[in-house]
C-alpha angles and dihedrals in degrees: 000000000000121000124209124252101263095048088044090062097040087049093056089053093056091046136023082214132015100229116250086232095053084054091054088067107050100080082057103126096222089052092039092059093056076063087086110037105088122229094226097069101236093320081125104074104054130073083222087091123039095218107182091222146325106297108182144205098256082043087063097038098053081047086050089049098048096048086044087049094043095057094034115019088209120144095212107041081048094057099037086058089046089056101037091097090037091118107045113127131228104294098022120220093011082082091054083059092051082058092048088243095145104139107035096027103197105106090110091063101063090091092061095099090043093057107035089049094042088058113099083185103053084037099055088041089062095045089063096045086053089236109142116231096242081050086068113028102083110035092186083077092081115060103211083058107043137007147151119292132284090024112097121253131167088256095047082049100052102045084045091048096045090034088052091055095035118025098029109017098229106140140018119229086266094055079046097060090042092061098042096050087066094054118111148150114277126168104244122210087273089065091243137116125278145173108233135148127271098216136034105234091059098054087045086056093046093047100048085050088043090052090062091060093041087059092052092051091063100038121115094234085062097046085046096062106035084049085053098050091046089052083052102045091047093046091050081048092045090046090049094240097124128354129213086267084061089064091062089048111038121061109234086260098064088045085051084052089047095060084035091067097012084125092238104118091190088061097043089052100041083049093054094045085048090050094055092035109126103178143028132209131236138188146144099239123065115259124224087241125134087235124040123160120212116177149154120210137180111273102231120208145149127228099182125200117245116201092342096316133080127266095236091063089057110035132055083188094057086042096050091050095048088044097053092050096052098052092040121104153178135241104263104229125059145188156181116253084229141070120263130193107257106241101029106141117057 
């Protein structure tokens, strides 16, 4: 598998190789279908974000498996981090918003054993790699790769180090390498391991960029979106145009061409004015409008270790970021700047 350029480099960065054996997965047809499923849950396809370019789900995963193989050079906790996100769906965590899955949003991972266990490839892979099949399944098993918020694992860095260059344009890829070649393994409160920074400065750094991101995350026009996509997504379902196997099936652009040519004009019209649509509304008071979104969602932050403790404890500057966040909000009602149909979503 070749990687693009800007991959390539931002690879390089994670790990100093990329391991023979993790090669050996990635034509793996359920992998290679993540491939096409974006980390940034339809954000693409607005002008409403000014994503850099389509970073997908594989493209995560083989970033979570280099910095777990970096920091642990352990087959199985490597693959285990390259399948965690094997069974998301097209869109991502929208789907996890057709569920009403706002605050945990993991309702698209309850396929991951399904699908990891129904594969006679992957099997077979991990035969030959002598990894046992439990060894891979649940990745949160193993600390460096997933832990409780607002701890640091290699899944919680990397979304936060390719989020950072692509979502939010906090960093460049140089502001990237400098952050990552302070990351090390430290032993947390817990007594278990955990990726932390070895100076200060540099958390400091990384936290002030992060910040950037955790603020998008709660924003409205990200809650508008992800609400919208979710609307479309159930009224295709409900019109039996698709239905959720689809989303296993279809890339999110075949999904973009299906409500393209669903045959709702309502739909195709409300899409291309979505697609154009620059700006959003907000308010605290309920407008008379045929499509208001009113959501909570789950804050996300990092408050990393450094040196073995964590950076609160050392840094006003790190407690008064993570304090602000926490008591910051959003207006509670939101809107598109254009007209929809009433009635629109079954």
């Amino acid at each position: 598998m070749k990687f693009n350029s800007e991959n390539s480099n931002y690879y390089a960065i994670l790990s100093k190789e990329i391991p023979d054996f993790l090669l050996e997965y990635l034509d793996i047809p359920e992998l290679k279908r993540i491939g096409m499923v974006g980390m940034n849950c339809g954000t693409d396809y607005t002008k409403l974000f000014h994503n850099r370019r389509f970073y997908s789900r594989l493209d995560h995963s083989i970033g979570v498996a280099l910095i777990i193989w970096k920091f642990t050079y352990d087959k199985s906790q490597t693959i285990a981090g390259l399948l965690h996100d094997i069974a998301t769906p097209s869109f991502s965590h929208c789907i996890d918003y057709m569920h009403k899955d706002y605050m945990k949003q993991e309702s698209t991972e309850a396929k991951t054993k399904e699908i990891i266990c129904s594969s006679q490839q992957l099997i077979r892979q991990l035969h030959k790699d002598h990894i046992a099949i439990e060894n891979v399944v649940d990745y949160k098993k193993y600390s460096i790769a997933d832990n409780p918020s607002p701890q640091l694992s290699a899944d919680r860095l990397e979304y936060t180090l390719s989020s950072g260059m692509i979502f939010s344009h906090a960093w460049e890829i140089r502001e990237v390498n400098r952050i990552y070649s302070d990351i090390d393994v430290f032993v947390n409160e817990d007594g278990k391991q955990e990726l932390g920074f070895r100076t200060l400065e540099i958390a400091e750094e990384f936290v002030r960029g992060a910040s950037e991101m955790w603020y998008m995350f709660q924003e409205n026009r990200d809650k508008l979106v992800m609400q919208f996509w979710a609307d479309i997504i159930c009224t295709l379902i409900n019109n039996q145009i698709i239905n959720e196997e689809s989303l296993y099936r279809l890339s999110e652009d075949e999904i973009v061409k299906v409500v393209q040519k669903c045959g709702i004009d309502e739909i195709k019209e409300t899409f291309a004015k979505f697609q154009e649509a620059v700006y959003i509304c907000e308010g605290d008071e309920k407008p008379d409008k045929a499509y208001v979104v009113n959501i909570c969602t789950k804050k996300r932050y990092i408050n990393p270790l450094v040196c073995g403790k964590r950076a609160t404890e050392l840094s006003e500057v790190i407690r008064r970021i993570i304090d602000e966040f926490n008591h910051s909000r959003v207006p509670q009602y939101c809107w598109f700047g254009f007209d929809m149909p009433k009635n629109l979503f079954i």
